[in-house]
PDBQT receptor file of N, H, CA, C and O in Angstrom, charges set to zero:
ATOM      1  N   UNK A   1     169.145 -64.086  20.397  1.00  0.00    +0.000 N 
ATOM      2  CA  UNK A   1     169.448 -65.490  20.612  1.00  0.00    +0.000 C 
ATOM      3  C   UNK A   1     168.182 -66.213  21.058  1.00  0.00    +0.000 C 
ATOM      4  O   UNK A   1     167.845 -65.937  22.209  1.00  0.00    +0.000 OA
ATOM      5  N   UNK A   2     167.454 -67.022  20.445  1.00  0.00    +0.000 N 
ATOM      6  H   UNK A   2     167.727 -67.246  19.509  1.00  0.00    +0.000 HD
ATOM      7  CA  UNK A   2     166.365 -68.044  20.827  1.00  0.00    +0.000 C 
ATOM      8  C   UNK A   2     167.007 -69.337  21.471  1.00  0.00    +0.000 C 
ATOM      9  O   UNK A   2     166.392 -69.816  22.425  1.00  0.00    +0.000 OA
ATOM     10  N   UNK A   3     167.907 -69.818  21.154  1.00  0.00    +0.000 N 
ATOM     11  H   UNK A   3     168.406 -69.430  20.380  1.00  0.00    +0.000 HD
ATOM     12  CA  UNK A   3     168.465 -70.855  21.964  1.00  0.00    +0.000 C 
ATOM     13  C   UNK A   3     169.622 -70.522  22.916  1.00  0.00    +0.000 C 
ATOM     14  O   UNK A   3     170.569 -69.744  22.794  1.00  0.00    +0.000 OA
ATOM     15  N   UNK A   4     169.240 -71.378  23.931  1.00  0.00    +0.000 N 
ATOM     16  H   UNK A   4     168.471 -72.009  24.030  1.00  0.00    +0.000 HD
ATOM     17  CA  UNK A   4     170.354 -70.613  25.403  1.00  0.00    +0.000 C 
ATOM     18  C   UNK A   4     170.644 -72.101  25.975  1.00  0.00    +0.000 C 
ATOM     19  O   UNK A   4     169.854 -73.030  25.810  1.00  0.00    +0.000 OA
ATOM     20  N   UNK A   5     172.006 -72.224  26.742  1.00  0.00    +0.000 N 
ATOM     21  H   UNK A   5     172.647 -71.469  26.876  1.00  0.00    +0.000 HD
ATOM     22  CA  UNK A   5     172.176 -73.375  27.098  1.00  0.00    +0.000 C 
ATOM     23  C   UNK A   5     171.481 -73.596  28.101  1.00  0.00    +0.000 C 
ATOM     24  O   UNK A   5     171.943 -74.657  28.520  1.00  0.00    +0.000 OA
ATOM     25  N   UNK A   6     170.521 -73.240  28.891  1.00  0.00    +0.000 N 
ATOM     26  H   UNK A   6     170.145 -72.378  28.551  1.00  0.00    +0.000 HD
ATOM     27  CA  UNK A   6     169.549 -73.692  29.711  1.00  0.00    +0.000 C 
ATOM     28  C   UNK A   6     168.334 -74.525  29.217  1.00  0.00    +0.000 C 
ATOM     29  O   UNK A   6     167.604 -75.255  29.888  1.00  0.00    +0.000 OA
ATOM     30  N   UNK A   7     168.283 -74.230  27.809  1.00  0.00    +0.000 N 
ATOM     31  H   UNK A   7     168.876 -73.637  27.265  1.00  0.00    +0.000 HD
ATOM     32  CA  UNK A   7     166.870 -74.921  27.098  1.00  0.00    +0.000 C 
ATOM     33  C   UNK A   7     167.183 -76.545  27.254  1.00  0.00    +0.000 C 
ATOM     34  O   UNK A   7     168.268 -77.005  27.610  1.00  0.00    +0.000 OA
ATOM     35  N   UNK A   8     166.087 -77.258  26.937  1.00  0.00    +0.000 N 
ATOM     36  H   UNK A   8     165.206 -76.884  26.648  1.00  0.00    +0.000 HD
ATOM     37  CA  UNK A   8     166.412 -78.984  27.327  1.00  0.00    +0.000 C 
ATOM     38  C   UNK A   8     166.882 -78.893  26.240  1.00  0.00    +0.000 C 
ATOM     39  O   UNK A   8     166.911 -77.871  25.553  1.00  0.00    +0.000 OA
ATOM     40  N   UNK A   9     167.563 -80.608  25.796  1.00  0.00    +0.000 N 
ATOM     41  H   UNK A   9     167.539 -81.438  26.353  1.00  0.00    +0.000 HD
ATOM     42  CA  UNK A   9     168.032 -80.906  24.578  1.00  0.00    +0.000 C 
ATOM     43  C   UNK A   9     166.334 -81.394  23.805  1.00  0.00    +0.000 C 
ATOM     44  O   UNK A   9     165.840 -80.873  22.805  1.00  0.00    +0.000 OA
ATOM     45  N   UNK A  10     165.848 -82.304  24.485  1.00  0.00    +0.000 N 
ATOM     46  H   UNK A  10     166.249 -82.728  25.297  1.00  0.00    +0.000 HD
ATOM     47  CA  UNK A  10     164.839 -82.797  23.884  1.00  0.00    +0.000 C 
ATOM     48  C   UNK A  10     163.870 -81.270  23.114  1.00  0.00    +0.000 C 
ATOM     49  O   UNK A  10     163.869 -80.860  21.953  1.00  0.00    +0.000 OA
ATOM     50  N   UNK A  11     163.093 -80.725  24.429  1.00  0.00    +0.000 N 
ATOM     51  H   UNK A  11     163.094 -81.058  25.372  1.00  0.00    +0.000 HD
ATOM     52  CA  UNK A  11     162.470 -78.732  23.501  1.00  0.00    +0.000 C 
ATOM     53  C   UNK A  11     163.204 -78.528  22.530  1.00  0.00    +0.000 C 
ATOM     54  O   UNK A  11     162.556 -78.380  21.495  1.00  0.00    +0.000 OA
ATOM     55  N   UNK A  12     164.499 -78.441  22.387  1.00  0.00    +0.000 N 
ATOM     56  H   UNK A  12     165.026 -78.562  23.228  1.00  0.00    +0.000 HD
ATOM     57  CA  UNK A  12     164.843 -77.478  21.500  1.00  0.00    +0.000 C 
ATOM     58  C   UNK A  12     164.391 -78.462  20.123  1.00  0.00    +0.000 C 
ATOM     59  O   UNK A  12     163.804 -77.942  19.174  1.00  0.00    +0.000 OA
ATOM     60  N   UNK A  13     164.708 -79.809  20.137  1.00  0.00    +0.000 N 
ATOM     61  H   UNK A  13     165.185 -80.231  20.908  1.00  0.00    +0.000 HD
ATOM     62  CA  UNK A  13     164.708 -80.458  19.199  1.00  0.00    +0.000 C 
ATOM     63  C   UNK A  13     163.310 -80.565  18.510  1.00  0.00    +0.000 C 
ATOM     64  O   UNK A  13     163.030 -80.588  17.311  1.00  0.00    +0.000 OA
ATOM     65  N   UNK A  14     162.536 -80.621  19.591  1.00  0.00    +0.000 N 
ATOM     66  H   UNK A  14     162.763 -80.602  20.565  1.00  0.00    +0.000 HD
ATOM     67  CA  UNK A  14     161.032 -80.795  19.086  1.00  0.00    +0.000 C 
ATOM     68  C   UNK A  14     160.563 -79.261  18.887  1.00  0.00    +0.000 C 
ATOM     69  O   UNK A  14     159.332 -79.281  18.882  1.00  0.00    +0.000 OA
ATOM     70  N   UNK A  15     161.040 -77.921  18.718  1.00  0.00    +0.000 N 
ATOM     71  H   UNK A  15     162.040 -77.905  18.722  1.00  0.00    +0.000 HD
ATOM     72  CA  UNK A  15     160.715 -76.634  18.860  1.00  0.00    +0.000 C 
ATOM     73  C   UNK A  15     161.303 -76.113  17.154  1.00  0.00    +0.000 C 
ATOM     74  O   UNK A  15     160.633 -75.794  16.172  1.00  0.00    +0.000 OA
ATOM     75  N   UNK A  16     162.816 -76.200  17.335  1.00  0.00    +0.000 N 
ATOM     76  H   UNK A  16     163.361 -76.460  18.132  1.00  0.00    +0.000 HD
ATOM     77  CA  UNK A  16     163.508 -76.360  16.127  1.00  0.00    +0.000 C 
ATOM     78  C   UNK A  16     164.077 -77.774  15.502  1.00  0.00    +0.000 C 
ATOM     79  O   UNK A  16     165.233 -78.170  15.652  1.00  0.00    +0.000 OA
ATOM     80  N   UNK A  17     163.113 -78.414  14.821  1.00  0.00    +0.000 N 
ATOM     81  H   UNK A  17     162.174 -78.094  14.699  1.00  0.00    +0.000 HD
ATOM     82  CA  UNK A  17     163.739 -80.048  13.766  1.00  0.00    +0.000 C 
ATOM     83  C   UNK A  17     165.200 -79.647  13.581  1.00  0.00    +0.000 C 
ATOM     84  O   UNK A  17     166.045 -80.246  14.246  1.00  0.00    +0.000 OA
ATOM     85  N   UNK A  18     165.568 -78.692  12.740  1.00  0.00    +0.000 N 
ATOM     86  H   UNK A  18     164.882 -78.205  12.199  1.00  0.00    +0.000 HD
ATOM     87  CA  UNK A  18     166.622 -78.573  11.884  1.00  0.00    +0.000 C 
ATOM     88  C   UNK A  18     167.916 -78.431  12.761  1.00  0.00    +0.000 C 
ATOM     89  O   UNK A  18     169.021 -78.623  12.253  1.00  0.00    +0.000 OA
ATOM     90  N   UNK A  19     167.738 -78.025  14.354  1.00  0.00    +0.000 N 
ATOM     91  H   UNK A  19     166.840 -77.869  14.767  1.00  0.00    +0.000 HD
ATOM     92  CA  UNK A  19     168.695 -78.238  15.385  1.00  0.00    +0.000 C 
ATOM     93  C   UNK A  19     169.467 -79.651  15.571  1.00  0.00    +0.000 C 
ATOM     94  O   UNK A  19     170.644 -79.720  15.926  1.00  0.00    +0.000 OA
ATOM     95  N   UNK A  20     168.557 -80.891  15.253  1.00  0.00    +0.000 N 
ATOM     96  H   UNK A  20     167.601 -80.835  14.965  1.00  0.00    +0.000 HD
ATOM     97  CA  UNK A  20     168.711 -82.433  15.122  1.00  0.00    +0.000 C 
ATOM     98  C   UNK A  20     170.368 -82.301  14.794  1.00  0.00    +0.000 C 
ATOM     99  O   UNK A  20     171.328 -82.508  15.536  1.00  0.00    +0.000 OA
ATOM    100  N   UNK A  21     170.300 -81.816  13.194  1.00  0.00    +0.000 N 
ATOM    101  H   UNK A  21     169.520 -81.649  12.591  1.00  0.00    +0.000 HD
ATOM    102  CA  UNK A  21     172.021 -82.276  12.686  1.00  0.00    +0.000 C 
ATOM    103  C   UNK A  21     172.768 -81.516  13.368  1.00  0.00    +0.000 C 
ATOM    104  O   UNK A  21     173.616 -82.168  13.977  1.00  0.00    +0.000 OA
ATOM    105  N   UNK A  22     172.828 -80.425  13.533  1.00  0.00    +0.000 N 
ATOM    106  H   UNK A  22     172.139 -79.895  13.038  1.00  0.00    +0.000 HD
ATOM    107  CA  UNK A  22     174.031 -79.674  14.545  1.00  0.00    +0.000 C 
ATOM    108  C   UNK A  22     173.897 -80.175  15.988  1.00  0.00    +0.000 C 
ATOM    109  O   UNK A  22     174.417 -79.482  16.863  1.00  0.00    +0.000 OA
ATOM    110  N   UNK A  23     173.239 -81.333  16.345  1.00  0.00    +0.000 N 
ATOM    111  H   UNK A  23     172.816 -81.896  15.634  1.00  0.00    +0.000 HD
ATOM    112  CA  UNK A  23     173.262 -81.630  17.517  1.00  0.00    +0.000 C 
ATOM    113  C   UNK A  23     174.485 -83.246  17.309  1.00  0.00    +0.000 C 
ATOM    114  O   UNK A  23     175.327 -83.654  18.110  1.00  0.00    +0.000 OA
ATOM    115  N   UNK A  24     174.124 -83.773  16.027  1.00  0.00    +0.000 N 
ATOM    116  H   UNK A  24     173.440 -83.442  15.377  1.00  0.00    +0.000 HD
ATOM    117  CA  UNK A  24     174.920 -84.813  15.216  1.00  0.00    +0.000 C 
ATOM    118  C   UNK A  24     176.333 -84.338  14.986  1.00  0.00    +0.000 C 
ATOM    119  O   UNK A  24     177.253 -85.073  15.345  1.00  0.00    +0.000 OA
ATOM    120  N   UNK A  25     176.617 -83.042  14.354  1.00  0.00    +0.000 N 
ATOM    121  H   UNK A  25     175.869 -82.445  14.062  1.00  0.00    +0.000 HD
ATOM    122  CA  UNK A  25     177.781 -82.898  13.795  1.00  0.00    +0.000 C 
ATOM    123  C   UNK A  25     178.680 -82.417  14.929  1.00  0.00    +0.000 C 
ATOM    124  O   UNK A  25     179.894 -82.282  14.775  1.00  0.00    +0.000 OA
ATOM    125  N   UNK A  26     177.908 -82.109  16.321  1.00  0.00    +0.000 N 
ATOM    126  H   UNK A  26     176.922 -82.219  16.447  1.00  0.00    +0.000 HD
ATOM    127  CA  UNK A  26     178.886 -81.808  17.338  1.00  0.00    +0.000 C 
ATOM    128  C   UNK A  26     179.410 -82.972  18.231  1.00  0.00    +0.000 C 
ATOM    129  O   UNK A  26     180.223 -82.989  19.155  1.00  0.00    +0.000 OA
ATOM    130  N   UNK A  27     178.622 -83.990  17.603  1.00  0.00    +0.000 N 
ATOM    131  H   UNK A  27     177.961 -83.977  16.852  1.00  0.00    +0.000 HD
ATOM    132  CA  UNK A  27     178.531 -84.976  18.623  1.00  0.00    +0.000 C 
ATOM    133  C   UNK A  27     177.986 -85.846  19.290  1.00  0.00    +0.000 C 
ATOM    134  O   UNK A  27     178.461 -86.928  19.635  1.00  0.00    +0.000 OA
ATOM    135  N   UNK A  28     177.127 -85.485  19.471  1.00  0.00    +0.000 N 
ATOM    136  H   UNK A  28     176.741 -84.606  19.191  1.00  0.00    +0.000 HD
ATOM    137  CA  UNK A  28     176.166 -85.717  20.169  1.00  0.00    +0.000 C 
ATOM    138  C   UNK A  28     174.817 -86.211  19.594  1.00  0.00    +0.000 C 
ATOM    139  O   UNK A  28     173.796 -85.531  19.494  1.00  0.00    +0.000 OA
ATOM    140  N   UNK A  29     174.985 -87.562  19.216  1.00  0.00    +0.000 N 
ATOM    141  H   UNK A  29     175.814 -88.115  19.297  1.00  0.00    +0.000 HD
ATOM    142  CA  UNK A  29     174.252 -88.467  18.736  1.00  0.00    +0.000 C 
ATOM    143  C   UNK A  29     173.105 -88.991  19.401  1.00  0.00    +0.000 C 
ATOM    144  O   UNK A  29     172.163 -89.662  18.980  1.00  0.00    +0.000 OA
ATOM    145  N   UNK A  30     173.414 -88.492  20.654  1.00  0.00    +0.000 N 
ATOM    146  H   UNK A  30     174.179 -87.947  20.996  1.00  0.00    +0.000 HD
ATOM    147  CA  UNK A  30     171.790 -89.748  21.549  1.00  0.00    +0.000 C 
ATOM    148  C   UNK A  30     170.698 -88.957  21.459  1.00  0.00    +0.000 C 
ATOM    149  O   UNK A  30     169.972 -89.233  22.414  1.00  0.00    +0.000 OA
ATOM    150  N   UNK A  31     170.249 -88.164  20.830  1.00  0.00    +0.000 N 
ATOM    151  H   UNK A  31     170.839 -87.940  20.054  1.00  0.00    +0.000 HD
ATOM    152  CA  UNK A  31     168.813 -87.490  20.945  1.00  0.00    +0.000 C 
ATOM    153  C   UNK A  31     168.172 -88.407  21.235  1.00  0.00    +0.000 C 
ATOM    154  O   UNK A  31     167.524 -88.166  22.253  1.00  0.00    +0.000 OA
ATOM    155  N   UNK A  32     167.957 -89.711  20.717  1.00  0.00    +0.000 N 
ATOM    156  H   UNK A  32     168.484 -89.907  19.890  1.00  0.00    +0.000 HD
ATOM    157  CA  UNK A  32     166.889 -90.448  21.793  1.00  0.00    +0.000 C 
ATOM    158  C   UNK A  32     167.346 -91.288  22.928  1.00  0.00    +0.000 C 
ATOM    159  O   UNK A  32     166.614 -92.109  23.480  1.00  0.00    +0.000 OA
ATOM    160  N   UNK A  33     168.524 -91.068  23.245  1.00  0.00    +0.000 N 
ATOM    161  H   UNK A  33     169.119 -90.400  22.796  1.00  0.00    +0.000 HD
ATOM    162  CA  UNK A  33     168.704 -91.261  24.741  1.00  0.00    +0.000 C 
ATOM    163  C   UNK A  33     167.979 -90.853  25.711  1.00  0.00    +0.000 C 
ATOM    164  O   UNK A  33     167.423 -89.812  25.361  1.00  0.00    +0.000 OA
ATOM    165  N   UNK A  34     167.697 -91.153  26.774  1.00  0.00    +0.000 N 
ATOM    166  H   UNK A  34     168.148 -91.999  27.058  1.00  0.00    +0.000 HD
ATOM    167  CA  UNK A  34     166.970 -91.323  27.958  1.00  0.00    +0.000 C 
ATOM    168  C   UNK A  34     167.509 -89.714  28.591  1.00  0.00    +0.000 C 
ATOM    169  O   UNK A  34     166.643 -88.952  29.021  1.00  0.00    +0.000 OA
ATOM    170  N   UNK A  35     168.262 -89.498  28.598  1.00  0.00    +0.000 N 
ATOM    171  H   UNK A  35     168.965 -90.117  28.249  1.00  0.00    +0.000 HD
ATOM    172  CA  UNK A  35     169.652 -88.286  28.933  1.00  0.00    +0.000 C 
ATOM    173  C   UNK A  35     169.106 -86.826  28.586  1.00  0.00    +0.000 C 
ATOM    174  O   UNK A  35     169.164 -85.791  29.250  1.00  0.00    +0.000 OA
ATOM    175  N   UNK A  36     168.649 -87.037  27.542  1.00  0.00    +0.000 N 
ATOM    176  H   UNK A  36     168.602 -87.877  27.002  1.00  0.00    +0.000 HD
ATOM    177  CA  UNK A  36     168.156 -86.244  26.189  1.00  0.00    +0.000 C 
ATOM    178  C   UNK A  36     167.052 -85.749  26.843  1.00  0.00    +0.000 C 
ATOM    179  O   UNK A  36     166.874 -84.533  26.914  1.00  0.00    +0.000 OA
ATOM    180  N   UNK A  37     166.481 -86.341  27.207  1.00  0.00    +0.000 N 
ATOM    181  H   UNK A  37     166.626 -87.328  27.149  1.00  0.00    +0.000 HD
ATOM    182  CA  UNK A  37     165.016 -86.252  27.947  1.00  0.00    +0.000 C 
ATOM    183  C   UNK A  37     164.801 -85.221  28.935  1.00  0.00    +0.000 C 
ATOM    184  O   UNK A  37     163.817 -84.483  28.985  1.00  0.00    +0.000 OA
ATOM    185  N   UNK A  38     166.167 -85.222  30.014  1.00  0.00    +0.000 N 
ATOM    186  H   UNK A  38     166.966 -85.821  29.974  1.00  0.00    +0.000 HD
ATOM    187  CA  UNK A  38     166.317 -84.701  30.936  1.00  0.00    +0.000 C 
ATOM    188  C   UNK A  38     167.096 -83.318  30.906  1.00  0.00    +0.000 C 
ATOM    189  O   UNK A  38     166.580 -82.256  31.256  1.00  0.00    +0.000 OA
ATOM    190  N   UNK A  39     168.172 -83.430  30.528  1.00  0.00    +0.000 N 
ATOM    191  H   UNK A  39     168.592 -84.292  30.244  1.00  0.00    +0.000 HD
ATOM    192  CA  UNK A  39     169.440 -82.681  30.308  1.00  0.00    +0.000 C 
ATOM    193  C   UNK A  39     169.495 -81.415  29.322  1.00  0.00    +0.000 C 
ATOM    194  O   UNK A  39     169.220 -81.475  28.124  1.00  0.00    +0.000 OA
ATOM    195  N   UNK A  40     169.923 -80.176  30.064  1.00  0.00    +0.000 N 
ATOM    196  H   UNK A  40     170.146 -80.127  31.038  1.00  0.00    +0.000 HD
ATOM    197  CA  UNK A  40     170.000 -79.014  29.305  1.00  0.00    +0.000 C 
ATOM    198  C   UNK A  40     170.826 -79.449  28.396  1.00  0.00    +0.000 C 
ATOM    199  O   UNK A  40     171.370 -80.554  28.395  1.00  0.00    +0.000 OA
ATOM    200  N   UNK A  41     170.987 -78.274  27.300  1.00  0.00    +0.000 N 
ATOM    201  H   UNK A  41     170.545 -77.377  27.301  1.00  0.00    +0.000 HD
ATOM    202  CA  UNK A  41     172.233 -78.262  26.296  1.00  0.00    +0.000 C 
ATOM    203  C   UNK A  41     173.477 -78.239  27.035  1.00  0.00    +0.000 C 
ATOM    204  O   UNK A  41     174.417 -78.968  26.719  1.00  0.00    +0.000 OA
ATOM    205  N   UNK A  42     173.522 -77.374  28.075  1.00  0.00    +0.000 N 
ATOM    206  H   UNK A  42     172.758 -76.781  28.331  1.00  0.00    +0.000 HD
ATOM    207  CA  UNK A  42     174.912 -77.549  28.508  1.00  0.00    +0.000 C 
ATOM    208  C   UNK A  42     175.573 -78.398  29.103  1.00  0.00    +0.000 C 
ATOM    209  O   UNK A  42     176.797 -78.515  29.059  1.00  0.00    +0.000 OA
ATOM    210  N   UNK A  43     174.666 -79.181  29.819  1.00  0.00    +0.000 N 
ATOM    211  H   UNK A  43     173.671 -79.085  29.854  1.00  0.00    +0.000 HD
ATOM    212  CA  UNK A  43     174.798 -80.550  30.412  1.00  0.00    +0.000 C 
ATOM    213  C   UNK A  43     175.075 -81.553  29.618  1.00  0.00    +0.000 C 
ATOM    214  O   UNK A  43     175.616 -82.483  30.215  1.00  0.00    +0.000 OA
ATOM    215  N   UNK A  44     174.845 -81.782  28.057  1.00  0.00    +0.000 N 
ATOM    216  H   UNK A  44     174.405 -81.026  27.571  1.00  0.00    +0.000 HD
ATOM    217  CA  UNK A  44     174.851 -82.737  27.495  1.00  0.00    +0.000 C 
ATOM    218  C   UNK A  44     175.733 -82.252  26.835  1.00  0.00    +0.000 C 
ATOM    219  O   UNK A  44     176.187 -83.166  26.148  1.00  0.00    +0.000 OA
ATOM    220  N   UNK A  45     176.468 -80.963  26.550  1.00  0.00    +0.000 N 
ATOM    221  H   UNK A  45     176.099 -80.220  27.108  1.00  0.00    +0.000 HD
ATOM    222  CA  UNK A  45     177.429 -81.012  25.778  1.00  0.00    +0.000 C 
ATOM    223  C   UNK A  45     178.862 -80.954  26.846  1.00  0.00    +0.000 C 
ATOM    224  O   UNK A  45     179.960 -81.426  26.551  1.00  0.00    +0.000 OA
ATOM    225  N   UNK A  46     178.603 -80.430  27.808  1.00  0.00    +0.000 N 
ATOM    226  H   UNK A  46     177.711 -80.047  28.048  1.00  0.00    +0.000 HD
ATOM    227  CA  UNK A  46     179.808 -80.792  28.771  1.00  0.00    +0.000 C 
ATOM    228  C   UNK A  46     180.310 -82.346  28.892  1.00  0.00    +0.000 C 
ATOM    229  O   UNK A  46     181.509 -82.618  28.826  1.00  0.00    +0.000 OA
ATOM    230  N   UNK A  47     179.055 -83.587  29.119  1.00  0.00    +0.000 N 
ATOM    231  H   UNK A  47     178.081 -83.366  29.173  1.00  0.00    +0.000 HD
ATOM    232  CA  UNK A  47     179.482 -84.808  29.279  1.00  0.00    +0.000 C 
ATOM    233  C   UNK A  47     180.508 -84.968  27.774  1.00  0.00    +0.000 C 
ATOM    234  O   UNK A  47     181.544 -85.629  27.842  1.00  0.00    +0.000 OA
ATOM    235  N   UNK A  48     180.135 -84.373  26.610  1.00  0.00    +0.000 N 
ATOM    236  H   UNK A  48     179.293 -83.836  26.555  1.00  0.00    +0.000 HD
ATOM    237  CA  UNK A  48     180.457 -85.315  25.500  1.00  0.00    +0.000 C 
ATOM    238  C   UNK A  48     181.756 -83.758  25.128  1.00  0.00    +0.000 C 
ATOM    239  O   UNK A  48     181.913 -83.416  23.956  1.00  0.00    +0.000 OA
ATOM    240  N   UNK A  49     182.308 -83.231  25.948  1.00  0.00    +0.000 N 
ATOM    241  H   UNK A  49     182.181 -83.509  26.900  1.00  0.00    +0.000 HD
ATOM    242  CA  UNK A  49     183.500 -82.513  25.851  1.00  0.00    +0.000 C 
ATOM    243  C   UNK A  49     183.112 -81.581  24.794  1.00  0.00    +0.000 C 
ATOM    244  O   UNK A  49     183.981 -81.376  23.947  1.00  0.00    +0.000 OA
ATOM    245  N   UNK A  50     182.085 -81.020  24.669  1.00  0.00    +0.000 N 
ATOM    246  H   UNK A  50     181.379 -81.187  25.358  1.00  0.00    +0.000 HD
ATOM    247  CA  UNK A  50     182.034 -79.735  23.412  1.00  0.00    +0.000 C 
ATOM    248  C   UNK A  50     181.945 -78.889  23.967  1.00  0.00    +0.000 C 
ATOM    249  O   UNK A  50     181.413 -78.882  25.077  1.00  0.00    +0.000 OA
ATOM    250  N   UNK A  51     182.652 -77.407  23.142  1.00  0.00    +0.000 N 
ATOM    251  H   UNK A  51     183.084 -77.412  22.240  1.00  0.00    +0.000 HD
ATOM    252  CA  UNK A  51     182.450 -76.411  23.535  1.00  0.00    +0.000 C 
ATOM    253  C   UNK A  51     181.101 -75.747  23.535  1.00  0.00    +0.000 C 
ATOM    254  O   UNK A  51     180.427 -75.746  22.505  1.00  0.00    +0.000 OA
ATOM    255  N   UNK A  52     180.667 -75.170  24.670  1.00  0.00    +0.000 N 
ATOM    256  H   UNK A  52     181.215 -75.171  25.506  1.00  0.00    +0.000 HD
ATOM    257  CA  UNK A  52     179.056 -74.700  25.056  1.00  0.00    +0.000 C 
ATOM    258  C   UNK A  52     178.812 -73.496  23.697  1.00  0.00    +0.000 C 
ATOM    259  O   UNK A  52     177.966 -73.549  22.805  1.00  0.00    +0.000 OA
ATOM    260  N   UNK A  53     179.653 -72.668  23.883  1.00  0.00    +0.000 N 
ATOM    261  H   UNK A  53     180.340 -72.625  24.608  1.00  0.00    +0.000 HD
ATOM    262  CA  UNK A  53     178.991 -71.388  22.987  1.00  0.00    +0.000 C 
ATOM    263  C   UNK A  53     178.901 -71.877  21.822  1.00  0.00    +0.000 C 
ATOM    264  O   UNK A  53     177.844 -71.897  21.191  1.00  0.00    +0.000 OA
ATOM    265  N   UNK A  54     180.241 -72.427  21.307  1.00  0.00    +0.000 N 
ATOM    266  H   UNK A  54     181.099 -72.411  21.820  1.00  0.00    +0.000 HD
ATOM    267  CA  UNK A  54     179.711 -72.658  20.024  1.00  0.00    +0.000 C 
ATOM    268  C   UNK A  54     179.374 -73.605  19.670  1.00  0.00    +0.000 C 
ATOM    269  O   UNK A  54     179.539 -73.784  18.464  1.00  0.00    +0.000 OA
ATOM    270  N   UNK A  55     178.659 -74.850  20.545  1.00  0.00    +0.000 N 
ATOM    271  H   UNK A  55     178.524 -74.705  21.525  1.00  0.00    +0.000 HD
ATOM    272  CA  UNK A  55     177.433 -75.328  20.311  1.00  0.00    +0.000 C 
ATOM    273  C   UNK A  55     176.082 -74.339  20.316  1.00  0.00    +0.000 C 
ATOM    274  O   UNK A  55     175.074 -74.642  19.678  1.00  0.00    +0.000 OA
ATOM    275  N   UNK A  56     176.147 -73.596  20.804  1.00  0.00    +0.000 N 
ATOM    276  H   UNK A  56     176.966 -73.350  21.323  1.00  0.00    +0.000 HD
ATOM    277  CA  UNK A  56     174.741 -72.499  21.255  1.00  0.00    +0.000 C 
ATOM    278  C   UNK A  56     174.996 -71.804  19.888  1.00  0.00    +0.000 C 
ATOM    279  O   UNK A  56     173.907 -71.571  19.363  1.00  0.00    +0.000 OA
ATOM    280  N   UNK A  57     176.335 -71.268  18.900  1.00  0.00    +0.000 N 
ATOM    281  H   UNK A  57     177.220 -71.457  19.327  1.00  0.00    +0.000 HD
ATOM    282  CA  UNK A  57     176.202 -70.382  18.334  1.00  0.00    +0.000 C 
ATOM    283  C   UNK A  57     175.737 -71.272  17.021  1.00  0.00    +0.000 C 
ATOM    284  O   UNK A  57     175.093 -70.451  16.367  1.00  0.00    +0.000 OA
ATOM    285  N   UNK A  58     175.724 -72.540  16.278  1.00  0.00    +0.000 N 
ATOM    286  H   UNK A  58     176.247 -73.206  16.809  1.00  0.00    +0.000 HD
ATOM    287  CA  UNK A  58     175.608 -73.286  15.801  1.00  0.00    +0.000 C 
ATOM    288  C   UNK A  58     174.438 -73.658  15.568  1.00  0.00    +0.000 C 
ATOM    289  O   UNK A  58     173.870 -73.944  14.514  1.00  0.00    +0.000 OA
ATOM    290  N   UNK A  59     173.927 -73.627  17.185  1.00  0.00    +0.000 N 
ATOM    291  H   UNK A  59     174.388 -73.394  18.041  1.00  0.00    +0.000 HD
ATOM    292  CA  UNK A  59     171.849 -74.140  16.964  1.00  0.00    +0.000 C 
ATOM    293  C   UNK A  59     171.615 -73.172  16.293  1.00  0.00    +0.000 C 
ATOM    294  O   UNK A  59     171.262 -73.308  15.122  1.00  0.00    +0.000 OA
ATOM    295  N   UNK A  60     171.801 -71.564  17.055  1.00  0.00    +0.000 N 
ATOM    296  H   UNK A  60     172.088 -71.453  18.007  1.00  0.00    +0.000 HD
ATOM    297  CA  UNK A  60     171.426 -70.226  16.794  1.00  0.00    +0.000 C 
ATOM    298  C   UNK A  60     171.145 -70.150  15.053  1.00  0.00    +0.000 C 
ATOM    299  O   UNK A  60     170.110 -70.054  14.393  1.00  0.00    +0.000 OA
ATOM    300  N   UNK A  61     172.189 -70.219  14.787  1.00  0.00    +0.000 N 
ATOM    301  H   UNK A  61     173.030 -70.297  15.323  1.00  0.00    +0.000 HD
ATOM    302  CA  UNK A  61     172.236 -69.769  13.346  1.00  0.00    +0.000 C 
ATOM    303  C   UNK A  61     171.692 -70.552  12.551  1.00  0.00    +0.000 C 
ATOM    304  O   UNK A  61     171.432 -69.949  11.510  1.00  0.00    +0.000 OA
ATOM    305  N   UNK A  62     171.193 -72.275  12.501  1.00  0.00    +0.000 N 
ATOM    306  H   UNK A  62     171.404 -72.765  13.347  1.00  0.00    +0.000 HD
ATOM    307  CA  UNK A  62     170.296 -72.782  11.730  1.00  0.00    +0.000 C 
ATOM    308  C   UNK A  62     169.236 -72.656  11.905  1.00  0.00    +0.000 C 
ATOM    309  O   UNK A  62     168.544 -72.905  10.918  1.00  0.00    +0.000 OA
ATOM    310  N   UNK A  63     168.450 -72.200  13.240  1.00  0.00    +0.000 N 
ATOM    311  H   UNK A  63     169.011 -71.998  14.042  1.00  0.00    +0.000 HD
ATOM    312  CA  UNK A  63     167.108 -71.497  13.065  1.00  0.00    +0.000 C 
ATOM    313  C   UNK A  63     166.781 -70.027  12.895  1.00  0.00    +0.000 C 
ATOM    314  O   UNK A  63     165.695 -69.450  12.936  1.00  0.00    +0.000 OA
ATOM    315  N   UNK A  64     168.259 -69.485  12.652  1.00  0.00    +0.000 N 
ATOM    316  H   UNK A  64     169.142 -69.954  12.619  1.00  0.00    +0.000 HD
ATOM    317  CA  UNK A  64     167.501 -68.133  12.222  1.00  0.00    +0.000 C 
ATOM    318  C   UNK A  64     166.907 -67.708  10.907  1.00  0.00    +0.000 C 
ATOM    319  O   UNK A  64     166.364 -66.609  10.801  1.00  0.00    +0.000 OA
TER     320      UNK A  64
């Protein structure tokens, strides 16, 4: 697993591009929110009610 819900939202995005749409199709549209900046994955997917793992299992598998 390279992505863990501790990673920021912003790293992962700028680490793996292709994370961007599975960050869209879960929901979670503000990548350039201010939020984004700050906030682990799990933090930002808890506010917007998604499930953590399989948001995590989702990044996982488009950068492998």
């Amino acid at each position: 697993m390279v992505i863990t819900k501790e990673m920021g939202i912003k790293d992962c995005v700028q680490q793996y591009p292709k994370t961007a749409a599975v960050f869209m199709e879960f929901g979670m549209g503000c990548l350039g929110c201010a939020a984004a900046r700050f906030e682990n994955i799990e933090q930002g997917a808890i506010v917007h009610g998604i499930d953590v793992p399989a948001l995590i299992e989702a990044l996982n598998k488009v950068v492998e």
